[in-house]
C-alpha positions as CSV (number, residue, x, y, z in Angstrom):
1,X,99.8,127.5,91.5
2,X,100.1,126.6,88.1
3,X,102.1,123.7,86.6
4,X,104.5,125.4,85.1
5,X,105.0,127.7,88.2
6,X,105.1,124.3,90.3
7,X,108.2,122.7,88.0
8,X,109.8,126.0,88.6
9,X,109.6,126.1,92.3
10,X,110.5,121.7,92.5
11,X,113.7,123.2,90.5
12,X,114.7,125.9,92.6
13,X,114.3,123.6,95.7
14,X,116.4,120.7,94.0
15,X,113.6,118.1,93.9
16,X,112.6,118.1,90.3
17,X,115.5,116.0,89.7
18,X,113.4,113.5,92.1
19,X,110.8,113.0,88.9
20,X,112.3,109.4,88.4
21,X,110.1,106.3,89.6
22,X,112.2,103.2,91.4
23,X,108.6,101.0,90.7
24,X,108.3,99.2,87.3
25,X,105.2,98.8,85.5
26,X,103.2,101.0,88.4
27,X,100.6,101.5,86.3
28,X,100.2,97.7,85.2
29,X,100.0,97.9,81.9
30,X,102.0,95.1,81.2
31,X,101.1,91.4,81.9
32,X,102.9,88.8,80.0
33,X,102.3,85.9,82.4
34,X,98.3,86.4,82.5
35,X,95.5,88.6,83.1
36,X,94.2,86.5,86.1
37,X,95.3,83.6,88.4
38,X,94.7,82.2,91.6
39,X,98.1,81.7,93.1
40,X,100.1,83.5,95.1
41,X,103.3,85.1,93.7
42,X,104.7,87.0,90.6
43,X,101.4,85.6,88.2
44,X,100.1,88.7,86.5
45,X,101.0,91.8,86.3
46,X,104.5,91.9,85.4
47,X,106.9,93.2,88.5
48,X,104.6,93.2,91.4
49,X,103.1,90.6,92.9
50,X,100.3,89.7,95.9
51,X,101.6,87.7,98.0
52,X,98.8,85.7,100.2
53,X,98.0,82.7,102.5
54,X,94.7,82.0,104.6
55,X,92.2,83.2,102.6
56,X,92.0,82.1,98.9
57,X,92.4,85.6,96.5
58,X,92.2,85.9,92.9
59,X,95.0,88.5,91.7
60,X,94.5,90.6,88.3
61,X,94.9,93.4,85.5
62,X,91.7,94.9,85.4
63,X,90.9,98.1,82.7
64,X,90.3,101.7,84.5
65,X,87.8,103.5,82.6
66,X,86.3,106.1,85.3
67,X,87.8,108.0,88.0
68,X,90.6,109.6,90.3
69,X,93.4,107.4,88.4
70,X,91.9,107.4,85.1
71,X,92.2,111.6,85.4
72,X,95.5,110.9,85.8
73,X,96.3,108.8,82.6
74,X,96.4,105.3,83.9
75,X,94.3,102.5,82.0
76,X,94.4,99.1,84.4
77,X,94.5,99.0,88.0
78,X,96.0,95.7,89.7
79,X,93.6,94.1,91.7
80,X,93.5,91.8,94.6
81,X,89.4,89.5,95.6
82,X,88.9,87.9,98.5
83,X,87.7,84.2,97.0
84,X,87.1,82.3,100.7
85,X,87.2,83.7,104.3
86,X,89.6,83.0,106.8
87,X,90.1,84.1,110.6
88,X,93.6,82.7,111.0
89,X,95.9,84.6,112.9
90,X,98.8,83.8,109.9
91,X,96.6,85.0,107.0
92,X,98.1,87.7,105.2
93,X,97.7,89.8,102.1
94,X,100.4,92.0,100.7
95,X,101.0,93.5,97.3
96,X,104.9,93.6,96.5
97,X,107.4,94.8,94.5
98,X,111.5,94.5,95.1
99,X,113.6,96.7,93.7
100,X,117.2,96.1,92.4
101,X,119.7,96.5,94.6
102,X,121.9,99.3,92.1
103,X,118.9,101.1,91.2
104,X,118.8,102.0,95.0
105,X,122.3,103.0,95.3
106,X,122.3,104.8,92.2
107,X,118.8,106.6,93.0
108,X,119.8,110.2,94.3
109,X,119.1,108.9,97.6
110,X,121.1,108.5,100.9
111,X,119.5,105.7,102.3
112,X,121.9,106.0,105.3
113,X,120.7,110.1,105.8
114,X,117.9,110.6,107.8
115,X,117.8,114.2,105.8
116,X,117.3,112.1,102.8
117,X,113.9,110.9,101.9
118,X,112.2,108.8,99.3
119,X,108.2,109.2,98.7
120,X,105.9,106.6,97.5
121,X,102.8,107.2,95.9
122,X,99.9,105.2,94.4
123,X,96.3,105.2,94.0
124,X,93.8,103.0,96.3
125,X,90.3,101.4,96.7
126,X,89.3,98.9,98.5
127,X,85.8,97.5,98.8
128,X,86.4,97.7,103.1
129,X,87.3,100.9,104.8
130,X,89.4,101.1,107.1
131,X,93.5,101.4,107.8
132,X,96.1,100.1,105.3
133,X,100.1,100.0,105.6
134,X,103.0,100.7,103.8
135,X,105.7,98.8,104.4
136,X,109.2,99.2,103.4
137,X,111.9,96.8,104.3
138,X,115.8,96.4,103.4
139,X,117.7,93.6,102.2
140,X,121.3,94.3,102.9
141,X,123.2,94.2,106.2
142,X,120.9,94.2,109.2
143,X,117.7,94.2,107.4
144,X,115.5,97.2,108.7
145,X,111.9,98.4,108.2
146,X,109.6,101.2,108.2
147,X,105.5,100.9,108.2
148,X,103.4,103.5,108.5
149,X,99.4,103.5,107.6
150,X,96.8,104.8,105.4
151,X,92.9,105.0,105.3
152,X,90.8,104.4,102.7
153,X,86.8,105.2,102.2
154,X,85.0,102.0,101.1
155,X,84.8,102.0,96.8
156,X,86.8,105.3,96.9
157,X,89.6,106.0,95.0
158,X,92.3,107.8,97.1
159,X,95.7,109.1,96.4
160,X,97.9,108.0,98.9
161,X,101.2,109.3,99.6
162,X,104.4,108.8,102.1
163,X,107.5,110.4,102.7
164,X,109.8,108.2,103.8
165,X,113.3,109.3,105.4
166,X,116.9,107.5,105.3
167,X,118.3,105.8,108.3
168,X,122.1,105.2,109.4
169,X,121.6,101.5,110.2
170,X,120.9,100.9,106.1
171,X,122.7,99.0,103.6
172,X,122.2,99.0,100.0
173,X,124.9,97.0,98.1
174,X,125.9,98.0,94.7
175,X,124.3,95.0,92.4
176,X,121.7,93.3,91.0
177,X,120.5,91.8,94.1
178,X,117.2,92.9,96.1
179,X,117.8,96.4,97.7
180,X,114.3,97.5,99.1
181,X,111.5,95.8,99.1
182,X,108.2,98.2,99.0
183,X,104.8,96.5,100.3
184,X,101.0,97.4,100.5
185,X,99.8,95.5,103.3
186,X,96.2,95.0,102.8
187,X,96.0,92.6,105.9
188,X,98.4,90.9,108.3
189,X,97.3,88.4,111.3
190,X,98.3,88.9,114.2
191,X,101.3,86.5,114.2
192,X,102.8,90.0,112.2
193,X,101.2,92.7,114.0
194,X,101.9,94.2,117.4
195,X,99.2,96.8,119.4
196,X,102.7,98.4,121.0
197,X,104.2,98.9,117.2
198,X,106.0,102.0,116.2
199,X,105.1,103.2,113.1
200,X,106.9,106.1,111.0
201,X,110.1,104.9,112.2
202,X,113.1,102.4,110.8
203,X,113.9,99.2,112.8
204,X,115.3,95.9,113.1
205,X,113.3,93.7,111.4
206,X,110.6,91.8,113.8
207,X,108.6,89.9,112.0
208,X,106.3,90.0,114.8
209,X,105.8,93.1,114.8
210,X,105.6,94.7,111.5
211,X,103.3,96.7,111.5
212,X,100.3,97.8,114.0
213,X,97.1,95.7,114.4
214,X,94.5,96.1,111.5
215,X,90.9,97.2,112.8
216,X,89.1,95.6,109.6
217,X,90.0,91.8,109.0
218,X,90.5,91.9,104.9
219,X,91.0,88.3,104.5
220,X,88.0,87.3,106.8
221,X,85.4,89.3,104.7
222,X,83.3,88.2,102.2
223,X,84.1,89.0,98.5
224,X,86.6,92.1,99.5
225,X,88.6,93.7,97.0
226,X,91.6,95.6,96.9
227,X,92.6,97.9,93.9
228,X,95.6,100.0,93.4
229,X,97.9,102.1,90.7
230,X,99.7,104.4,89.8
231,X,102.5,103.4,92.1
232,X,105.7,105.6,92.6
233,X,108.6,105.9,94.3
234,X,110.7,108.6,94.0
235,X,113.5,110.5,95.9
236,X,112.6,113.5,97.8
237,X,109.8,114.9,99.9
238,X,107.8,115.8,96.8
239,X,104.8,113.8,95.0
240,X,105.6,114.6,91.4
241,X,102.9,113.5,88.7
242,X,103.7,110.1,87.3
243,X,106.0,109.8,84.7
244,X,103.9,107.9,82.1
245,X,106.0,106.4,79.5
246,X,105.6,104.3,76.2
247,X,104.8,101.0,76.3
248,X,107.6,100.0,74.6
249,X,109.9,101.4,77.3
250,X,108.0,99.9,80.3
251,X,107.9,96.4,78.1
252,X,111.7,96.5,77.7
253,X,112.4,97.3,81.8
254,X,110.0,94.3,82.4
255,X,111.7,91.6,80.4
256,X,114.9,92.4,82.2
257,X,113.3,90.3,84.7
258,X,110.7,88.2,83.0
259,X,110.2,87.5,79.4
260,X,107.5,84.9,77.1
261,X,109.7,83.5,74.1
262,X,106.4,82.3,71.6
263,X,106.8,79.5,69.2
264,X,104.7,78.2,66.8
265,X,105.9,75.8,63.9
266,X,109.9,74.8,63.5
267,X,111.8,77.1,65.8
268,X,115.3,76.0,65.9
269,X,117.6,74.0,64.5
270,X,120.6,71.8,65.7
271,X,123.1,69.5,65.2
272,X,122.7,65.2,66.4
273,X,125.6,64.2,68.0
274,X,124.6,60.5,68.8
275,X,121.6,58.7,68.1
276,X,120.2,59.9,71.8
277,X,121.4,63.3,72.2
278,X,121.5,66.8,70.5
279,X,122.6,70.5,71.0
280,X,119.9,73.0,69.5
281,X,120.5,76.4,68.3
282,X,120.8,79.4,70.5
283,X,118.1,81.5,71.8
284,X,118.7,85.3,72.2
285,X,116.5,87.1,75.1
286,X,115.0,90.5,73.8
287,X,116.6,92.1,76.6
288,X,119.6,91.4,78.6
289,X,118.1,89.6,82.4
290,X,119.0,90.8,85.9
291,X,121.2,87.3,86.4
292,X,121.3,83.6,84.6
293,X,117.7,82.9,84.0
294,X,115.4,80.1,84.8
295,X,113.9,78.8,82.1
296,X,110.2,77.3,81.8
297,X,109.7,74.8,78.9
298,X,106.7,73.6,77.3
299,X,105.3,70.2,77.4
300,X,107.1,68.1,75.6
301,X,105.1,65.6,73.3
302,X,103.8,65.1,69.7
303,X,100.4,66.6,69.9
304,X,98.9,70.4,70.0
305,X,100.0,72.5,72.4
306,X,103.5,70.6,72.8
307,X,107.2,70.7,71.6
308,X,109.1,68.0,70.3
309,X,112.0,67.5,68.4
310,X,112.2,66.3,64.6
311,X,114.8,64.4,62.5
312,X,116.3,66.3,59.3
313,X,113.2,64.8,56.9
314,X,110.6,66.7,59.6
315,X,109.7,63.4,61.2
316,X,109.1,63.0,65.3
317,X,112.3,61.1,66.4
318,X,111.5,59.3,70.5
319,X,111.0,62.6,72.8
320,X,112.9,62.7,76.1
321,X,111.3,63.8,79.5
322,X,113.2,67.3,79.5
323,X,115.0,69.8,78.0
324,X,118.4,71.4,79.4
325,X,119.9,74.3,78.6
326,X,122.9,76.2,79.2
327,X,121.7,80.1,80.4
328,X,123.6,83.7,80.6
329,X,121.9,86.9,80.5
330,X,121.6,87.3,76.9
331,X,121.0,83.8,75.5
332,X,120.5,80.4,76.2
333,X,121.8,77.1,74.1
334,X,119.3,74.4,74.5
335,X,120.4,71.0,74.8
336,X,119.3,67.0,75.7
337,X,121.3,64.4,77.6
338,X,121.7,61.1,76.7
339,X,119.7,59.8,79.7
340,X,116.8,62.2,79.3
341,X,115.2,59.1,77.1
342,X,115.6,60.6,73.6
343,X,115.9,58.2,70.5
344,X,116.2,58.2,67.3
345,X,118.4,61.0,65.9
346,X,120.6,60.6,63.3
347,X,124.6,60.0,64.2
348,X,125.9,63.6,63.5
349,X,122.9,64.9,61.1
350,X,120.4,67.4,62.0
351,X,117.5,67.7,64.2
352,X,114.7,70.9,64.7
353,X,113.1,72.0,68.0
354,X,109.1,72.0,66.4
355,X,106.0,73.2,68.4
356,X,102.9,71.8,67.6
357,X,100.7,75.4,67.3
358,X,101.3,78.3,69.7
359,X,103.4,77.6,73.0
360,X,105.7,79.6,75.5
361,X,108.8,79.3,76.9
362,X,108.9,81.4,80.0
363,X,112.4,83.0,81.0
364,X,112.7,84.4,84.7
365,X,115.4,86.5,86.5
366,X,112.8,88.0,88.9
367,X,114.4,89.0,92.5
């Protein structure tokens, strides 16, 4: 069938409308934190994060330039190495993203119908064959989930895709707050696991038993990897292409949860209010955040690499140990209190925020 014969038959069967993907950045191109880190957590690519403990794994944007994905128009894959071994029966590897509660409930889908279905999709390699799971869970009201699995040939790209159905004992609230949460599981322990586990079904969540027992032990082999992209989810029963977009647009739907303000030189300006304390000019996010971010200062100090606060003729008055600042979803007003250890300002004169060379602020409204 050709494509256009194949949009024609997704619109006479209602699902072309489905073409809309609930995952952010699924084909990692952007990564404002960093390209590579060691931690656990929201550290790379921007809106999914591997989550890890037992075994040591380096997470990262890597560049596609061959195969399956690369066919299909994506240029990085997020990737997850296997750094040091471990046997524990509470190591775990999952690759996560959570998605907002209203973008749920606004989806098209009937989370509550189990004649309503939502299908994720994604590309996957991984350096160990075997069986992979997805794993969905809710946030809302009795928190449910649903797991079902996945093989993969070693070093093979692989589409993989799963239709999903609703189920009555869901909630999704209205609001910015978490509304599904949508894993990879790559490995769980057996602390998470259960031989007896149902998959391809919704239930109460049971932390011990999430999903069925893995064959392959990810986290206890040797230099494994784990690559993925391209991920979608979508309402409906139908796998629709993935809806590249500009970079621009994917940017702007990342920085609603997580943006890098970048200073160099004098950034703002303020007013002195006593000789130990200062309100400093506002700071207006590029996009509006989820909720009232956290903000993430630079070191404050005199020397490269820092931020520190100047008197009206451009000289370094005494810096403080931290920065406050006041924080809604489209600005922030930074400030210092008068115990923060700040001296030197002049009574009611003016004072500039200066960084020394290149530095970032980080603002976070991540879920």
């Amino acid at each position: 069938m050709s494509k256009a014969a194949e949009l024609a038959a997704l619109i006479g069967s209602g699902q072309a409308q489905t073409a809309s993907n609930l995952i952010i950045n699924g084909s990692n191109q952007i990564a404002q934190r960093s390209t590579s880190s060691t931690s656990s957590g929201y550290q790379t690519v921007d809106r999914t994060r591997a989550e890890f403990s037992g075994a040591s794994v380096t997470q990262s944007q890597q560049a596609l330039t061959s195969g399956g994905p690369y066919n299909d128009g994506h240029r990085f894959f997020f990737r997850c190495a296997n750094t040091s071994t471990s046997s524990a029966t509470s190591a775990y590897l999952q690759i996560n993203q959570e998605i907002e509660a209203q973008n749920v409930a606004t989806s098209g889908w009937d989370a509550t119908s189990s004649s309503s279905f939502i299908t994720m999709s994604f590309w996957a390699r991984s350096s160990l064959a075997g069986t992979y799971n997805i794993h969905l869970r809710t946030h809302d009201g009795t928190a449910r989930s649903f797991s079902t699995t996945f093989t993969l040939v070693a070093d093979t790209w692989k589409k993989v895709t799963a239709t999903i159905p609703g189920n009555s004992g869901i909630t999704v609230t209205n609001d910015n707050g978490i509304g599904l949460r949508c894993y990879i599981i790559v490995h769980y322990g057996t602390n998470y696991t259960s031989s007896g586990h149902t998959s391809d079904a919704w239930q109460t969540v049971d932390t011990a038993d999430l999903t069925a027992d893995f064959a392959q032990n990810w986290s206890n082999t040797a230099s494994a990897t784990f690559d993925m992209t391209g991920w979608q989810l979508e309402v409906g029963q139908v796998s629709t292409p993935y809806p590249h977009e500009d970079i621009e647009t994917t940017l702007a739907k990342c920085q609603r949860y997580f943006e890098t303000v970048e200073w160099n030189s004098y950034v703002i300006t303020g007013n002195s209010y006593s000789t130990a304390q200062a309100n400093l000019g506002p700071i207006v996010w590029k996009v509006n955040k989820r909720a009232n971010p956290t903000l993430t200062f630079p070191t404050i100090g005199t020397s490269s690499g820092t931020i520190g606060v100047t008197s009206a003729n451009g000289n370094f008055i005494t810096q403080g140990s931290a920065f406050l600042a006041t924080t809604t979803v489209t600005s922030a007003q930074m400030y210092n209190a008068a115990d923060a250890g700040f001296s030197g300002y002049t009574d009611d004169g003016v004072c500039m925020l200066f960084s020394y060379g290149g530095t970032t602020l980080k603002v976070d409204s991540e879920l």
